[in-house]
C-alpha positions as protocol buffer text, in pm:
chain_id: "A"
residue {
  index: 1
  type: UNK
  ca { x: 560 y: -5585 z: -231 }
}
residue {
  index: 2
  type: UNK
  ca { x: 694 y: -5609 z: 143 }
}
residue {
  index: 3
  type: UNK
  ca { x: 924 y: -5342 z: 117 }
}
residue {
  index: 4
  type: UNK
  ca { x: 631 y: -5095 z: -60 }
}
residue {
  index: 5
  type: UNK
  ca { x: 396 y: -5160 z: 217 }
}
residue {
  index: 6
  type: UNK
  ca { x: 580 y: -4986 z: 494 }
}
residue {
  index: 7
  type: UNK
  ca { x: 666 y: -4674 z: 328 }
}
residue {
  index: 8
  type: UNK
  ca { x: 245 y: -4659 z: 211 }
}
residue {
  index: 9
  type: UNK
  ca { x: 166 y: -4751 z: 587 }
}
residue {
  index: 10
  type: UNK
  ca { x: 418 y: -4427 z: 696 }
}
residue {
  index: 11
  type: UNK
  ca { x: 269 y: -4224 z: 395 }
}
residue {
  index: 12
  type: UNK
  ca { x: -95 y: -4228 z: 523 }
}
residue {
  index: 13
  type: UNK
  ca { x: 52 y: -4217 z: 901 }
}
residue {
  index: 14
  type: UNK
  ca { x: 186 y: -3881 z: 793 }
}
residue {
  index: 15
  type: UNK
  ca { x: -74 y: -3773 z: 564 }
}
residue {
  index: 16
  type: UNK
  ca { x: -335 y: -3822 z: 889 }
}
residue {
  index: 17
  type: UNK
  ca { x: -115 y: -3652 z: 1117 }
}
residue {
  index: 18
  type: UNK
  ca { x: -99 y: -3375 z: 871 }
}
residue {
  index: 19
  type: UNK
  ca { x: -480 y: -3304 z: 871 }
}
residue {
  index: 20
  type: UNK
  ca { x: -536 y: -3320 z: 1219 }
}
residue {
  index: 21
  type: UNK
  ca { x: -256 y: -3077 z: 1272 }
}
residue {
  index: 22
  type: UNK
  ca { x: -439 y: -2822 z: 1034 }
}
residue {
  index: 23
  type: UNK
  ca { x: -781 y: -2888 z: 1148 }
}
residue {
  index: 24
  type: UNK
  ca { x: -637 y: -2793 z: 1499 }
}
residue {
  index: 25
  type: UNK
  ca { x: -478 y: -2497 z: 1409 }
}
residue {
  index: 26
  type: UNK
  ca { x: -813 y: -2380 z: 1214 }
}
residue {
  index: 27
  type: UNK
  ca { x: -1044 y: -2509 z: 1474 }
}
residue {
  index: 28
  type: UNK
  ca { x: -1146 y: -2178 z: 1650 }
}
residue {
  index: 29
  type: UNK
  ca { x: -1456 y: -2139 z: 1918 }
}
residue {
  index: 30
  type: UNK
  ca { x: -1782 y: -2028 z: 1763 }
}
residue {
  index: 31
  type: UNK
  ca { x: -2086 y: -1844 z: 1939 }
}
residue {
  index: 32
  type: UNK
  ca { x: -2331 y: -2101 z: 2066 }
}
residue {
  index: 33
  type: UNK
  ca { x: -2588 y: -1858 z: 2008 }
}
residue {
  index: 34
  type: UNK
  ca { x: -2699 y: -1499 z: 1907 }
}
residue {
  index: 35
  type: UNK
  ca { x: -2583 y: -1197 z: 2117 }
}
residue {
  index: 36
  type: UNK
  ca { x: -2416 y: -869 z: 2143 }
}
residue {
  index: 37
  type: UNK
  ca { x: -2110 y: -778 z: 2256 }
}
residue {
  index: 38
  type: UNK
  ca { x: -1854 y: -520 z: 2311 }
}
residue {
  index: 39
  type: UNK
  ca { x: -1527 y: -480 z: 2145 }
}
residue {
  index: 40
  type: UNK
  ca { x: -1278 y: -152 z: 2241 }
}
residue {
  index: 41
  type: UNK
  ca { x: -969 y: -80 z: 2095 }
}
residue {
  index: 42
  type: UNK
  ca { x: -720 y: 92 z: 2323 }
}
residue {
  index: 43
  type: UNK
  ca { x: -401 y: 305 z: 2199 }
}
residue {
  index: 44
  type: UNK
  ca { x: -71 y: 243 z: 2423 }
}
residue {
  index: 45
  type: UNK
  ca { x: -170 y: 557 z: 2647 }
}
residue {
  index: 46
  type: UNK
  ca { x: -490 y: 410 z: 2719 }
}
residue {
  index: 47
  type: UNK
  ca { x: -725 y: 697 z: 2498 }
}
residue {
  index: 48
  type: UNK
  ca { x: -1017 y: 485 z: 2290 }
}
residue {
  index: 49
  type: UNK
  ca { x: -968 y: 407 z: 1938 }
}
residue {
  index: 50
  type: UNK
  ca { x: -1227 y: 266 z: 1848 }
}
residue {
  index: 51
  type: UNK
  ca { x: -1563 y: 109 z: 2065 }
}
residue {
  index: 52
  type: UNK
  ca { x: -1870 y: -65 z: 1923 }
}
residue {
  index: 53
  type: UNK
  ca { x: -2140 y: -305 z: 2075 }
}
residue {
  index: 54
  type: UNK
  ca { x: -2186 y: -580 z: 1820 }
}
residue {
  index: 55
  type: UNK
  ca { x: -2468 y: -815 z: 1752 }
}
residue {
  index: 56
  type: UNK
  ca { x: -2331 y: -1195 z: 1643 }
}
residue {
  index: 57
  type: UNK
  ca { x: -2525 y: -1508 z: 1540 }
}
residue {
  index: 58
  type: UNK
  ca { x: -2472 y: -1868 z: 1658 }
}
residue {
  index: 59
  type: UNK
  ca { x: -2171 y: -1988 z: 1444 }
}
residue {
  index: 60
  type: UNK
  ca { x: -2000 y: -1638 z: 1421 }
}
residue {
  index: 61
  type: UNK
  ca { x: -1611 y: -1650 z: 1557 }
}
residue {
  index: 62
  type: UNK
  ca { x: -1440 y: -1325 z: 1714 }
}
residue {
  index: 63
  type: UNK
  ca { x: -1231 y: -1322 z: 1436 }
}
residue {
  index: 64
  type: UNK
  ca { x: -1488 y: -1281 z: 1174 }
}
residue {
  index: 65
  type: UNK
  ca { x: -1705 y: -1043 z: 1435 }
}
residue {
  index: 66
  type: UNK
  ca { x: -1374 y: -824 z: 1427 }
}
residue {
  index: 67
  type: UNK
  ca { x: -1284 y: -819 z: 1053 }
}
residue {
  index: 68
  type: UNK
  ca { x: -1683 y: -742 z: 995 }
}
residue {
  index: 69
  type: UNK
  ca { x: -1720 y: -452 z: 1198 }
}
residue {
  index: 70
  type: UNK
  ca { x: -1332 y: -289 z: 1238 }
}
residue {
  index: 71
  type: UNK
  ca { x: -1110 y: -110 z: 934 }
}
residue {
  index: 72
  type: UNK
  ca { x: -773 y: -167 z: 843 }
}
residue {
  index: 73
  type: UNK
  ca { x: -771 y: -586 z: 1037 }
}
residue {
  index: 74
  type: UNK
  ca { x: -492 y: -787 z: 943 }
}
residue {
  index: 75
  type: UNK
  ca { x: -438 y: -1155 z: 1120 }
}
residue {
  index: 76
  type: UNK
  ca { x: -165 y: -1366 z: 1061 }
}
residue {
  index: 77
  type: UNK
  ca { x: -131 y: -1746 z: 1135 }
}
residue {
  index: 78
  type: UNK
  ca { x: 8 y: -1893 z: 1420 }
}
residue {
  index: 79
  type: UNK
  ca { x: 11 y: -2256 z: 1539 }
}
residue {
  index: 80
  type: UNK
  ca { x: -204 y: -2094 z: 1864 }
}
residue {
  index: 81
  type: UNK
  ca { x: -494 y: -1972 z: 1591 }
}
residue {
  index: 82
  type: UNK
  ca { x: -493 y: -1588 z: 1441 }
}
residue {
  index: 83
  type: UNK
  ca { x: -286 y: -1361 z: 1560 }
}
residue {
  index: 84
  type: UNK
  ca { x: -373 y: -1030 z: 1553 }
}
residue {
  index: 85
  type: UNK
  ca { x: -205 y: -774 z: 1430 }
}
residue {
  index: 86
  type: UNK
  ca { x: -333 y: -491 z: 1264 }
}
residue {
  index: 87
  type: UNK
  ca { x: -691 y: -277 z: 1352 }
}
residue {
  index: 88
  type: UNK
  ca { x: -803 y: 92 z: 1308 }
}
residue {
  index: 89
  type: UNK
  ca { x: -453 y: 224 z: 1149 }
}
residue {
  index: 90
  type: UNK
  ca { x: -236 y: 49 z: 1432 }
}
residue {
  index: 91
  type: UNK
  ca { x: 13 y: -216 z: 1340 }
}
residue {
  index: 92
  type: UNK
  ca { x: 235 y: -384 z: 1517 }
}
residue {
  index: 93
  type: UNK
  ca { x: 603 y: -296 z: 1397 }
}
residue {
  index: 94
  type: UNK
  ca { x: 853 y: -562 z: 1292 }
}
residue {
  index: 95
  type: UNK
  ca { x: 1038 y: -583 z: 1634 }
}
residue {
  index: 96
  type: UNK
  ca { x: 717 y: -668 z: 1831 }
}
residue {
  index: 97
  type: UNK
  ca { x: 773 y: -349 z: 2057 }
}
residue {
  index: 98
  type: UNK
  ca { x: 409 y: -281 z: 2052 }
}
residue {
  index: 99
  type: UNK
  ca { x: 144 y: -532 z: 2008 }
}
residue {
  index: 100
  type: UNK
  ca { x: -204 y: -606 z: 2070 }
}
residue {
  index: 101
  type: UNK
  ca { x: -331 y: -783 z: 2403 }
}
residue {
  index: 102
  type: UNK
  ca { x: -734 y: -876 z: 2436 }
}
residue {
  index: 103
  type: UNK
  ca { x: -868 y: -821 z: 2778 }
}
residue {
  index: 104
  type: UNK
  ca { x: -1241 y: -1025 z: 2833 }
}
residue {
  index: 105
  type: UNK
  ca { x: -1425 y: -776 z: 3076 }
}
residue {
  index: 106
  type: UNK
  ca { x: -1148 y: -600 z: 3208 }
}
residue {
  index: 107
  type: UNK
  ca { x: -940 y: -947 z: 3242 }
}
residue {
  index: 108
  type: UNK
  ca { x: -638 y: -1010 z: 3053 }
}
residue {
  index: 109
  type: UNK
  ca { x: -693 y: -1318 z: 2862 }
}
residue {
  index: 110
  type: UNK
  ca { x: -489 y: -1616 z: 2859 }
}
residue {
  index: 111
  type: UNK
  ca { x: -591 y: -1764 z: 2550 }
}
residue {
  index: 112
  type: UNK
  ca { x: -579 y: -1602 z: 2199 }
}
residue {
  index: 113
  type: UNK
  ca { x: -835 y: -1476 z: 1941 }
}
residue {
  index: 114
  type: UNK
  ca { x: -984 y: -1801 z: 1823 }
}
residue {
  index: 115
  type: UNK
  ca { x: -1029 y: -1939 z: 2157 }
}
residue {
  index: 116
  type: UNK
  ca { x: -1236 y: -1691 z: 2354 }
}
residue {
  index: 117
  type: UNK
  ca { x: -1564 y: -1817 z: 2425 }
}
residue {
  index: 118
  type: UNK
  ca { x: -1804 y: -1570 z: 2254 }
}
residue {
  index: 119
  type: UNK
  ca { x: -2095 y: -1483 z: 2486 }
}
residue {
  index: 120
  type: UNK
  ca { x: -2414 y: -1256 z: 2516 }
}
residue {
  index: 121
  type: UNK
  ca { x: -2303 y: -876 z: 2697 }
}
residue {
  index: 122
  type: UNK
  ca { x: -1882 y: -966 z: 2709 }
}
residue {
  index: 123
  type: UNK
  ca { x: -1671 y: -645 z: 2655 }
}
residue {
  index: 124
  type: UNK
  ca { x: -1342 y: -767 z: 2416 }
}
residue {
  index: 125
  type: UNK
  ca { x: -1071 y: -518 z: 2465 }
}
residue {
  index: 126
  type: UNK
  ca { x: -781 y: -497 z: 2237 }
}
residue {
  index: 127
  type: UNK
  ca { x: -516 y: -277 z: 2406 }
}
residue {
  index: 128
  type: UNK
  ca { x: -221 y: -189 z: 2198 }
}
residue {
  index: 129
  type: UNK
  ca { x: 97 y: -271 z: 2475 }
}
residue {
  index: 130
  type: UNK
  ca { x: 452 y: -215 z: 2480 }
}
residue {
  index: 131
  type: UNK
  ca { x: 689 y: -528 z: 2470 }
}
residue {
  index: 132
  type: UNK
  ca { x: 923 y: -354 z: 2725 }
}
């Protein structure tokens, strides 16, 4: 019975571990309340895709505010939250030459997707850029 306890102590250790880990990775910033914002979509030479003021709700997440309102969006996972890489008929190629950047009012942001803060009159730029 001494011997069984350990490896049931490291089991649940792990098993804990394991669900925080996911619920970080899923854990992604939500409006706090209703709004509207911008989002533009930028080609590599700068000419507009795609632009559209949004409304969102309290609880909505840029993520779902993109794949609601935008054609052809394809996120993968990453351990930083979605990663975004596919809108409008762009997607980003294999090598990672090209990719989309998100710009908050004309700032490039330093945090990804699921971590911008969502608030009222924000423009969202996603500017396809070159890796090189």
């Amino acid at each position: 019975m001494q011997q069984k306890l350990p490896k049931i102590l490291y089991f649940i250790i792990a098993l804990i571990i394991m669900i925080g880990s996911i619920l970080v990775i899923n854990n992604q910033e939500s409006a706090t309340s209703n709004g509207q914002l911008t989002i533009e979509i930028l080609a590599i030479d700068d000419t507009v895709i795609s632009s559209k003021s949004v409304n969102f709700f309290k609880g909505d997440t840029l993520k779902q505010i993109i794949e609601d309102n935008f054609d052809d969006v394809l996120f993968e996972s990453s351990s930083f939250g979605p990663y975004l890489t596919g809108i409008e008929g762009y997607v980003t190629p294999s090598d990672f030459s090209t990719y989309i950047s998100i710009y908050i009012d004309g700032v490039y942001s330093t945090v990804g997707i699921g971590q911008i803060d969502i608030r009222d009159n924000i423009t969202i730029t996603l500017k396809v850029e070159s890796n090189q």
